[in-house]
mmCIF file of the N, C-alpha and C atoms, coordinates in Angstrom:
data_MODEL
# 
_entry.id   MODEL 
# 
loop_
_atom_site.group_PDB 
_atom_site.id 
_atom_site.type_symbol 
_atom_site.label_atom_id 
_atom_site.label_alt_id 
_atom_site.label_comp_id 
_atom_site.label_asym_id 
_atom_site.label_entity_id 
_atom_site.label_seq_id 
_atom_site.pdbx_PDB_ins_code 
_atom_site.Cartn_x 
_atom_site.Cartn_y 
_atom_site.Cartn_z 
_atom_site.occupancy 
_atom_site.B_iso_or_equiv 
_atom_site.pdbx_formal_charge 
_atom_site.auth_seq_id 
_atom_site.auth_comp_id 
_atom_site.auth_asym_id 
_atom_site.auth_atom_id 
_atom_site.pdbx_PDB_model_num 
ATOM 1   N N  . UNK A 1 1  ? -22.589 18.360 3.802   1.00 0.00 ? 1  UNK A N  1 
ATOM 2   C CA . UNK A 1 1  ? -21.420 17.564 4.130   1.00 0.00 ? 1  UNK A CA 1 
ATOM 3   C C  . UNK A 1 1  ? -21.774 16.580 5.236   1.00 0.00 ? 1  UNK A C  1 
ATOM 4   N N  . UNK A 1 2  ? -21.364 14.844 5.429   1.00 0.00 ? 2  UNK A N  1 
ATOM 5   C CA . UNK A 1 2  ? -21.688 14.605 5.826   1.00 0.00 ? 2  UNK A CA 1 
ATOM 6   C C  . UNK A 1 2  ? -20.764 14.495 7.493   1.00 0.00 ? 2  UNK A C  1 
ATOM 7   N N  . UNK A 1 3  ? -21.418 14.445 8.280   1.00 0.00 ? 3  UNK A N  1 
ATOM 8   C CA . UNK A 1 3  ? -20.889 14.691 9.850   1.00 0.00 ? 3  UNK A CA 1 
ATOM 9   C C  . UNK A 1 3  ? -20.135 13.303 10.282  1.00 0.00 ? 3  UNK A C  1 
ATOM 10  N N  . UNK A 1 4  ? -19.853 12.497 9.832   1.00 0.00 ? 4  UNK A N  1 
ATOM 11  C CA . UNK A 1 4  ? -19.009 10.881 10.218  1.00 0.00 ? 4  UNK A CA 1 
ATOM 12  C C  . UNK A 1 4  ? -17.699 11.327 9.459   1.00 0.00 ? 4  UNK A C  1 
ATOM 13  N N  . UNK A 1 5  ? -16.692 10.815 9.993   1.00 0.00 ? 5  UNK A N  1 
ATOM 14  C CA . UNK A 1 5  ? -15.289 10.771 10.149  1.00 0.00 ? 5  UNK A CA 1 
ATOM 15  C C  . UNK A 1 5  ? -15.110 9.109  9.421   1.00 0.00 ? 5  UNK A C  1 
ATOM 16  N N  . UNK A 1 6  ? -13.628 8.872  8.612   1.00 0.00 ? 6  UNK A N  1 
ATOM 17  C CA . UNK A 1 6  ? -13.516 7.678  8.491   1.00 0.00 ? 6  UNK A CA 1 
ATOM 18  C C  . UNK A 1 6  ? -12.690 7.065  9.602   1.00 0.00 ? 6  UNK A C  1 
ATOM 19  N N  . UNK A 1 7  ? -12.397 5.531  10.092  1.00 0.00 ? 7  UNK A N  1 
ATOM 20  C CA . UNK A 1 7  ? -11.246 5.348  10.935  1.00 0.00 ? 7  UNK A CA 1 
ATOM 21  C C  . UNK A 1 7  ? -11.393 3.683  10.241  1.00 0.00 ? 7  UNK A C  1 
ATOM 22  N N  . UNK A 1 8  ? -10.196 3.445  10.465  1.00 0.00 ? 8  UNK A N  1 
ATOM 23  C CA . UNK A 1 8  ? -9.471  2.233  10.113  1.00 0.00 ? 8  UNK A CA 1 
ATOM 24  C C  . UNK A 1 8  ? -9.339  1.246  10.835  1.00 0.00 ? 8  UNK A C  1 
ATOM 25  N N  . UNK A 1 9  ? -9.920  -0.508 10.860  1.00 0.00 ? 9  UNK A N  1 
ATOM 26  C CA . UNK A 1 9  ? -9.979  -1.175 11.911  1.00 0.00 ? 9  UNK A CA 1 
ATOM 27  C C  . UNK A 1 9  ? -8.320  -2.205 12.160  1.00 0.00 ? 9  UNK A C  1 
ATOM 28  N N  . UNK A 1 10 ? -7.814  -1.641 13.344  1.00 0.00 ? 10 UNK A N  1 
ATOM 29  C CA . UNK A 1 10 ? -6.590  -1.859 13.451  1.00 0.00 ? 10 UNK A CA 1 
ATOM 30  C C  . UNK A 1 10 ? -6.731  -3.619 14.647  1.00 0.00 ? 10 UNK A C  1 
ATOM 31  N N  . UNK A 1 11 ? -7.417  -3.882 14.715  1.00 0.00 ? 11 UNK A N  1 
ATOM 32  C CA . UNK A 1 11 ? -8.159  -5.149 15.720  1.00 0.00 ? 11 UNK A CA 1 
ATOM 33  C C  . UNK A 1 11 ? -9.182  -5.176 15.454  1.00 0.00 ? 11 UNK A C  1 
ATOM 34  N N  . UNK A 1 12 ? -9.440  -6.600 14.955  1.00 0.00 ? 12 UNK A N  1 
ATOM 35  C CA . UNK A 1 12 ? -10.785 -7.479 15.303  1.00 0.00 ? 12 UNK A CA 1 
ATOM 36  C C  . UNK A 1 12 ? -11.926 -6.883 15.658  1.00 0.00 ? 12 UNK A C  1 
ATOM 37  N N  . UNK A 1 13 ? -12.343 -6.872 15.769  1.00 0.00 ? 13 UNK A N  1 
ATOM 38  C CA . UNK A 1 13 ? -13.919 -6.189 16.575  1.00 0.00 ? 13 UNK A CA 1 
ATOM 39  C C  . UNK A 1 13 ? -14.677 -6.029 16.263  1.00 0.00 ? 13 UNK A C  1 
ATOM 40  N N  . UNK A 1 14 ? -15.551 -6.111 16.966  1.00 0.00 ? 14 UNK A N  1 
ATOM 41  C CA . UNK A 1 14 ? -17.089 -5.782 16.478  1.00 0.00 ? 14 UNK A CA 1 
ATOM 42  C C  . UNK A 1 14 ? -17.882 -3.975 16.310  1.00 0.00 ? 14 UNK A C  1 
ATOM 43  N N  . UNK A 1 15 ? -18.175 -3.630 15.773  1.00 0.00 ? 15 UNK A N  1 
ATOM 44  C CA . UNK A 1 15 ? -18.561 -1.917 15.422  1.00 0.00 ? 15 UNK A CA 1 
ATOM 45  C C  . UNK A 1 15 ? -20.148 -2.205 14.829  1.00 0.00 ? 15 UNK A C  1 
ATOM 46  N N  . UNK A 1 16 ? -20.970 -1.598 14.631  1.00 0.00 ? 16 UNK A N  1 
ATOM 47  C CA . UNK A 1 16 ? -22.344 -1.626 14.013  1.00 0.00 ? 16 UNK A CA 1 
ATOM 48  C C  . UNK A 1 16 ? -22.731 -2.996 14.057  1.00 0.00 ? 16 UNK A C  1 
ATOM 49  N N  . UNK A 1 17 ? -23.139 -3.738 15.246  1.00 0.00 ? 17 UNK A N  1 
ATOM 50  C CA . UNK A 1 17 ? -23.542 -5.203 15.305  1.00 0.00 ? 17 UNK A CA 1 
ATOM 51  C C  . UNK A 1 17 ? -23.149 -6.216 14.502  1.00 0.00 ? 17 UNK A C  1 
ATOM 52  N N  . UNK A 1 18 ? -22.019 -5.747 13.950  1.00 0.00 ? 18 UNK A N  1 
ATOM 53  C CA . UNK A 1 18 ? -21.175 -6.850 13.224  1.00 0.00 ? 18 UNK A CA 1 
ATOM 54  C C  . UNK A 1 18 ? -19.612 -6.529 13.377  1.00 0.00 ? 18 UNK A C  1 
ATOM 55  N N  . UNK A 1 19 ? -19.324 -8.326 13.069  1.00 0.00 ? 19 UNK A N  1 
ATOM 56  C CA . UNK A 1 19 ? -17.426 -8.087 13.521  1.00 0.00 ? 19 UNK A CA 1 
ATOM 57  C C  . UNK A 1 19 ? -17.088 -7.135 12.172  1.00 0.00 ? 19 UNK A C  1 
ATOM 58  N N  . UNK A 1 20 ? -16.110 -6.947 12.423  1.00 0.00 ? 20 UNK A N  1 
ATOM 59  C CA . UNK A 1 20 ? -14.957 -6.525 11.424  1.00 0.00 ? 20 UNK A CA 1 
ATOM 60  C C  . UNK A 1 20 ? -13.803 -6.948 11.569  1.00 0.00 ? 20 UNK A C  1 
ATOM 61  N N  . UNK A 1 21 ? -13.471 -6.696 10.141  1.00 0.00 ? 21 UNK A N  1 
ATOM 62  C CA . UNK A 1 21 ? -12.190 -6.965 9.487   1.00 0.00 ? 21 UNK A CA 1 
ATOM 63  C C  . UNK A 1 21 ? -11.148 -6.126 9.772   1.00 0.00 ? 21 UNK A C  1 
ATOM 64  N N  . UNK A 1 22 ? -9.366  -6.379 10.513  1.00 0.00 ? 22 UNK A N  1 
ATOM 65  C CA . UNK A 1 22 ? -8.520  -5.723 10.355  1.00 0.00 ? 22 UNK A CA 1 
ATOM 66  C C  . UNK A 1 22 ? -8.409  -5.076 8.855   1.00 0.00 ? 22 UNK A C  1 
ATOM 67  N N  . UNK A 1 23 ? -8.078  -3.796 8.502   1.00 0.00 ? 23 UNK A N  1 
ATOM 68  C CA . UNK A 1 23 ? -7.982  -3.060 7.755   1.00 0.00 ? 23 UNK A CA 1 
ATOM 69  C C  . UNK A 1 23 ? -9.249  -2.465 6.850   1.00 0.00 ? 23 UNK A C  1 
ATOM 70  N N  . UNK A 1 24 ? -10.363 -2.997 7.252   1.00 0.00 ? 24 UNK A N  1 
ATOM 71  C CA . UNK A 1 24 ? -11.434 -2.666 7.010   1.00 0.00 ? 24 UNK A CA 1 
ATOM 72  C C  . UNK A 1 24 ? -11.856 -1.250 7.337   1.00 0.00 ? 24 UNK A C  1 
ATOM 73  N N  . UNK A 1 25 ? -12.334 -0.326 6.788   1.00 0.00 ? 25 UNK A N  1 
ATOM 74  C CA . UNK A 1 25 ? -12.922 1.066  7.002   1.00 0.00 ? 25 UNK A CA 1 
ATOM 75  C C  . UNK A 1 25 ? -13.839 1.649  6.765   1.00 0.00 ? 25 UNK A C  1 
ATOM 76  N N  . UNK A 1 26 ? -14.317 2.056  8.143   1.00 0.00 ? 26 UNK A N  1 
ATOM 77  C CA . UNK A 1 26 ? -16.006 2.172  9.079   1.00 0.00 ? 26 UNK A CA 1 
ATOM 78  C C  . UNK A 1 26 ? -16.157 3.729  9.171   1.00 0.00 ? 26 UNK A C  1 
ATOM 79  N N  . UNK A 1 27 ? -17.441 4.193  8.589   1.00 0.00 ? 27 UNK A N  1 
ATOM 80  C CA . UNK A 1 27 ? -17.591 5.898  9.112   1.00 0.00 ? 27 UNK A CA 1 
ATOM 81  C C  . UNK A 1 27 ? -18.495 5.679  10.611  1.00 0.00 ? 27 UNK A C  1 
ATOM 82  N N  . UNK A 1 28 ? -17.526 6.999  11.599  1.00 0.00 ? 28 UNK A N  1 
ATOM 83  C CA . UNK A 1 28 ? -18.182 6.459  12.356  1.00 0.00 ? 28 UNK A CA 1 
ATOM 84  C C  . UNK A 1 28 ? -18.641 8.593  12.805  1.00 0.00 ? 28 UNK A C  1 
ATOM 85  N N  . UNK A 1 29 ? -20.227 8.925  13.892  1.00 0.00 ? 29 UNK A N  1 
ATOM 86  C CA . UNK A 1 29 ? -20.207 10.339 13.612  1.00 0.00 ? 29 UNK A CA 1 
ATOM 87  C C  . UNK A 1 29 ? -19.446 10.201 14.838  1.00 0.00 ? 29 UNK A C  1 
ATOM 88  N N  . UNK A 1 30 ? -19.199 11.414 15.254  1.00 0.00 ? 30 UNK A N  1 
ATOM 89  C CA . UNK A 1 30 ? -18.427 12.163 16.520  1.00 0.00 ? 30 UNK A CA 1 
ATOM 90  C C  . UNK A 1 30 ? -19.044 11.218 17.550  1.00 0.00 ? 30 UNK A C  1 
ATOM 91  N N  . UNK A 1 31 ? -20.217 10.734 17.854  1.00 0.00 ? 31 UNK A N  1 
ATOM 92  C CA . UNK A 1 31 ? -20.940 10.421 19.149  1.00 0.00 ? 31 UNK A CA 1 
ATOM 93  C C  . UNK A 1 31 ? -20.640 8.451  18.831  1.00 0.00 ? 31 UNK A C  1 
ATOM 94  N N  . UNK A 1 32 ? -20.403 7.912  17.830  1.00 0.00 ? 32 UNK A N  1 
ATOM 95  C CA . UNK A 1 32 ? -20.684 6.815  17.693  1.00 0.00 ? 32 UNK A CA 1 
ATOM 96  C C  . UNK A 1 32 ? -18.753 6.548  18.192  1.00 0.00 ? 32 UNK A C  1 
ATOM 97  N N  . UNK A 1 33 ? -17.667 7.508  17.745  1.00 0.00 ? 33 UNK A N  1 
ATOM 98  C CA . UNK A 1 33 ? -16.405 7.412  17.795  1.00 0.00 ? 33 UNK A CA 1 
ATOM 99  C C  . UNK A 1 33 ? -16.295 7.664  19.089  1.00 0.00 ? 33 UNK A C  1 
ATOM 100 N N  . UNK A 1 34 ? -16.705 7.844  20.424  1.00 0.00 ? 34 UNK A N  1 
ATOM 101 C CA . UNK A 1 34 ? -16.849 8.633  21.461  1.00 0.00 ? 34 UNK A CA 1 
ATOM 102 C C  . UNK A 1 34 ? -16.787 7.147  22.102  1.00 0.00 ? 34 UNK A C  1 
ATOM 103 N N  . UNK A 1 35 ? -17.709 6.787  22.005  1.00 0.00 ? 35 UNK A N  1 
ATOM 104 C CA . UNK A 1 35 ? -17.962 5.458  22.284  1.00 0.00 ? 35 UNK A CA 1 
ATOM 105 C C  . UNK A 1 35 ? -17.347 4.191  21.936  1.00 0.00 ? 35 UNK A C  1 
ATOM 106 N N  . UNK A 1 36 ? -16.597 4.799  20.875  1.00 0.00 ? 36 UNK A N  1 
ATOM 107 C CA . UNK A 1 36 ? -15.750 2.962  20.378  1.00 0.00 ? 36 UNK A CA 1 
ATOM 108 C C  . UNK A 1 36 ? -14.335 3.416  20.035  1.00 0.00 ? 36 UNK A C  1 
ATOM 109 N N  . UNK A 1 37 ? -13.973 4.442  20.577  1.00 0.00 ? 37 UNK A N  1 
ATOM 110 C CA . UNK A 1 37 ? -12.464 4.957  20.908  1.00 0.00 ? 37 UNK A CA 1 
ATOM 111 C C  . UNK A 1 37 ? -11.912 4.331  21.775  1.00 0.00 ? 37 UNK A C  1 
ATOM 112 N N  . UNK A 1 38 ? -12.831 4.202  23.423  1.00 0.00 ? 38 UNK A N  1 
ATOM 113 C CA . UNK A 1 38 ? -12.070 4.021  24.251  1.00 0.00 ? 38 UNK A CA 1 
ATOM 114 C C  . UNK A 1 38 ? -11.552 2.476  24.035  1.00 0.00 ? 38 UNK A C  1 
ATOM 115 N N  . UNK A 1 39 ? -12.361 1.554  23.759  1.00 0.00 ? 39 UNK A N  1 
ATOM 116 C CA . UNK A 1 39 ? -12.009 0.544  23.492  1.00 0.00 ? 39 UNK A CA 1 
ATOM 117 C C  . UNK A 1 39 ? -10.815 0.174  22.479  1.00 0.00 ? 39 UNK A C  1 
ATOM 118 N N  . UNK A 1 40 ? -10.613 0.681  21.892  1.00 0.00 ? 40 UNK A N  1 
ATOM 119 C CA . UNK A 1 40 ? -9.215  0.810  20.943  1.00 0.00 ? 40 UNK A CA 1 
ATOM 120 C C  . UNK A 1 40 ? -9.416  0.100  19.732  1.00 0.00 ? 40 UNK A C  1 
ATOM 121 N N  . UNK A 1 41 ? -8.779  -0.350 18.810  1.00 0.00 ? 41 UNK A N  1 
ATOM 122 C CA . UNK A 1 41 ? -8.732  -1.205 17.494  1.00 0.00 ? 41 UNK A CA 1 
ATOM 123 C C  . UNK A 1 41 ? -8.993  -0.218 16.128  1.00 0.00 ? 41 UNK A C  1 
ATOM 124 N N  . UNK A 1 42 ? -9.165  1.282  17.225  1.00 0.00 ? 42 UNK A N  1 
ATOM 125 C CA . UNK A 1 42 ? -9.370  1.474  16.009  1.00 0.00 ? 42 UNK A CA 1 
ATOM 126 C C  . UNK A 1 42 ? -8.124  3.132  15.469  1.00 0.00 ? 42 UNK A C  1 
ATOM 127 N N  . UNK A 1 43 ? -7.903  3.561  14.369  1.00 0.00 ? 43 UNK A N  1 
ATOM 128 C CA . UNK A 1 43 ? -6.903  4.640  14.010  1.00 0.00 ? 43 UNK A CA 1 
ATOM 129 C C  . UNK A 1 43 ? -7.981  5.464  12.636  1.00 0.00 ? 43 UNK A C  1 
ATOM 130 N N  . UNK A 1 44 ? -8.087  6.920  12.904  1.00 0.00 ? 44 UNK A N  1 
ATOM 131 C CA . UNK A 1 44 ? -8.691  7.521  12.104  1.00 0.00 ? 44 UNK A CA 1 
ATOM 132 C C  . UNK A 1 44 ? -7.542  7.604  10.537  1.00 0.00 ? 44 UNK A C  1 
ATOM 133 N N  . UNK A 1 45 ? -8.416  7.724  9.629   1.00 0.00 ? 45 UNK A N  1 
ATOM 134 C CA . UNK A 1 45 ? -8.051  7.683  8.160   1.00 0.00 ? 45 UNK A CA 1 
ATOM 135 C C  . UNK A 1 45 ? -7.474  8.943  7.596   1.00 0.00 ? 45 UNK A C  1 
ATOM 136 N N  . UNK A 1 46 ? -6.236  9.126  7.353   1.00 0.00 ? 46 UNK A N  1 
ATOM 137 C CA . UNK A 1 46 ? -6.290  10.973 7.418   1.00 0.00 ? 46 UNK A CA 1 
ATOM 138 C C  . UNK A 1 46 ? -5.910  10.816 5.085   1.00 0.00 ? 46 UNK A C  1 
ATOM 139 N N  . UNK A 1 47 ? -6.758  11.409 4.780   1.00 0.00 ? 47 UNK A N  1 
ATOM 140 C CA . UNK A 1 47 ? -5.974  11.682 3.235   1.00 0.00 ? 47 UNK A CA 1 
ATOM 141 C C  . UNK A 1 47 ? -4.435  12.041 3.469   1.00 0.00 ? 47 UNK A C  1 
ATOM 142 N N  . UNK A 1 48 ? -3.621  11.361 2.188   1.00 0.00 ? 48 UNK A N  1 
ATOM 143 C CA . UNK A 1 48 ? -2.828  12.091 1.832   1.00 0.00 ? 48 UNK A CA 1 
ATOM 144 C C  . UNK A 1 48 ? -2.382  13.164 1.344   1.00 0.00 ? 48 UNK A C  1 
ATOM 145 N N  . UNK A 1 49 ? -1.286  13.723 1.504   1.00 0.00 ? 49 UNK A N  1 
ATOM 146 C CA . UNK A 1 49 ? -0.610  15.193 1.193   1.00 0.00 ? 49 UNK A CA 1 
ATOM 147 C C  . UNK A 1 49 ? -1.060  15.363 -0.236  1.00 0.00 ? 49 UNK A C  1 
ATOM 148 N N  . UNK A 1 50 ? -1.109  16.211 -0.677  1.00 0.00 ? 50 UNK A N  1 
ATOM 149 C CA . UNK A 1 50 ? -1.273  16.573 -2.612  1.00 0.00 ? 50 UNK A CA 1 
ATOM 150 C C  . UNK A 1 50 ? 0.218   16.533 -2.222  1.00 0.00 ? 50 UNK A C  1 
ATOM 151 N N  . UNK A 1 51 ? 1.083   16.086 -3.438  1.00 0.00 ? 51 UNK A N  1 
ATOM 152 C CA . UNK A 1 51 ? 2.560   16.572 -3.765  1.00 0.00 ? 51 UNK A CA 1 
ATOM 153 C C  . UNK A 1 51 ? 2.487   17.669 -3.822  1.00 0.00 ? 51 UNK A C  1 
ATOM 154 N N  . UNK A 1 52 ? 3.619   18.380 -4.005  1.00 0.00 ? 52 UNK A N  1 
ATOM 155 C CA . UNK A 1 52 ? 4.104   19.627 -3.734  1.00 0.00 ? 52 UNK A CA 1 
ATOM 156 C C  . UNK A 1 52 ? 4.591   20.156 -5.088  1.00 0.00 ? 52 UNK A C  1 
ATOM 157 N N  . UNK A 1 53 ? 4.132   20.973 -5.939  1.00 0.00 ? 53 UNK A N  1 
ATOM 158 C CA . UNK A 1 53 ? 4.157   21.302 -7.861  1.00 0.00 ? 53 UNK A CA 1 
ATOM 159 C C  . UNK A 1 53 ? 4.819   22.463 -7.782  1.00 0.00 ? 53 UNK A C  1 
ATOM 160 N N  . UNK A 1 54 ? 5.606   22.087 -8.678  1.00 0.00 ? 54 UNK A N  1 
ATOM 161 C CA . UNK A 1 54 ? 5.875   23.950 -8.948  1.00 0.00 ? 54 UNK A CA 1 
ATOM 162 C C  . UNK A 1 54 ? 5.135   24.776 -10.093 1.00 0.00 ? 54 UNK A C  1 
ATOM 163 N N  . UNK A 1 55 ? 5.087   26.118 -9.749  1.00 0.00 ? 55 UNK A N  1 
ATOM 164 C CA . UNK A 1 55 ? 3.904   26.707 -10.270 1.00 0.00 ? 55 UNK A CA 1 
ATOM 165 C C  . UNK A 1 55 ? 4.468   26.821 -11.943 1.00 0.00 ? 55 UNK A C  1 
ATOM 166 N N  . UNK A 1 56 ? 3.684   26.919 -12.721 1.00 0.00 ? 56 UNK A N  1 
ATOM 167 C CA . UNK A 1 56 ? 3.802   26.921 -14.048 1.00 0.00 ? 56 UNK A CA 1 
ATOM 168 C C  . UNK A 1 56 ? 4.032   28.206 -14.559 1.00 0.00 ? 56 UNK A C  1 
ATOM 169 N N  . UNK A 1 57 ? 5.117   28.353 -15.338 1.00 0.00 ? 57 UNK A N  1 
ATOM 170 C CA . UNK A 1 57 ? 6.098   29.051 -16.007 1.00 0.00 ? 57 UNK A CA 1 
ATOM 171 C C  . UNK A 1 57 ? 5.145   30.126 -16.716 1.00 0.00 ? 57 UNK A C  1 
ATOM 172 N N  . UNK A 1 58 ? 5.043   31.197 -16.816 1.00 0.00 ? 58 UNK A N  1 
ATOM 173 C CA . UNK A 1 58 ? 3.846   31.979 -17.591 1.00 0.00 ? 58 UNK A CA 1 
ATOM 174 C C  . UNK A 1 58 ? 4.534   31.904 -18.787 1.00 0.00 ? 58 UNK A C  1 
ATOM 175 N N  . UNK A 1 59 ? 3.688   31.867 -19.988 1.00 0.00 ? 59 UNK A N  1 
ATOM 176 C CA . UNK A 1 59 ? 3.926   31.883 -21.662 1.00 0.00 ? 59 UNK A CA 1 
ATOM 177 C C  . UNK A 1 59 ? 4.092   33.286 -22.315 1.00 0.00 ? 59 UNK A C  1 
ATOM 178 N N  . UNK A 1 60 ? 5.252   33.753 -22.923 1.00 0.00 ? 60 UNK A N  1 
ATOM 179 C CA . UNK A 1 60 ? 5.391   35.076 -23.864 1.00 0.00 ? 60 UNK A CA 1 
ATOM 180 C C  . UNK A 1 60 ? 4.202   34.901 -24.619 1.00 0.00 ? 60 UNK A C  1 
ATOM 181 N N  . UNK A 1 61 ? 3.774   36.391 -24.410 1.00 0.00 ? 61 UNK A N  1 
ATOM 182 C CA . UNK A 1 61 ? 2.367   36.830 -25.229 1.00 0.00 ? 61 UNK A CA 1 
ATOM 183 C C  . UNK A 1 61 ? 1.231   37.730 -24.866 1.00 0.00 ? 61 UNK A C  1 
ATOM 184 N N  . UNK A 1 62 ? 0.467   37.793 -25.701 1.00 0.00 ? 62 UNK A N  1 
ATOM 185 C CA . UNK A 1 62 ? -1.052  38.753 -24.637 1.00 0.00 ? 62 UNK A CA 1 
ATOM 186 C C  . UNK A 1 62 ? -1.502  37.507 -23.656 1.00 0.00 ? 62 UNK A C  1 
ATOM 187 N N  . UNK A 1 63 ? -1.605  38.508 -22.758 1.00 0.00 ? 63 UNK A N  1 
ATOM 188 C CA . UNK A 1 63 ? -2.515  38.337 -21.715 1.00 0.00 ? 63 UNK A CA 1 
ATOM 189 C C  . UNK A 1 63 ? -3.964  37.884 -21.931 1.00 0.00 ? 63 UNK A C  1 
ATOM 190 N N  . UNK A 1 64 ? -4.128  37.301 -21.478 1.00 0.00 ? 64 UNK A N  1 
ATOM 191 C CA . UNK A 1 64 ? -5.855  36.522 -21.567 1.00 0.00 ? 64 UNK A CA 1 
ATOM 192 C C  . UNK A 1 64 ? -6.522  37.663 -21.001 1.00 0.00 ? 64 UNK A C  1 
# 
């Protein structure tokens, strides 16, 4: 698995010796985010929720 986090560029800025793009998205590891946190522009990427299913109805019959 790899050890970098995603985050989302919320300002202008420059990250890996090049600018970036607002809404553009940069992996950055724990030690590289450490460092370009404090400066701000930027908001980590979180996945969305799975919806919420309801469980499926069991079928009259044998058992598998």
């Amino acid at each position: 698995m790899s050890d970098t986090v995603q985050y989302r560029i919320t300002t202008r800025r420059p990250i890996g010796g090049r600018m970036r793009a607002v809404g553009e998205i940069v992996a950055l590891t724990k030690r590289e985010a450490e460092a370009e946190l404090p400066w701000g522009g930027l908001e980590r990427v979180v996945a969305p929720a799975a919806p919420v299913e309801e469980p499926a109805q069991a079928k009259p019959g044998r058992k598998p």
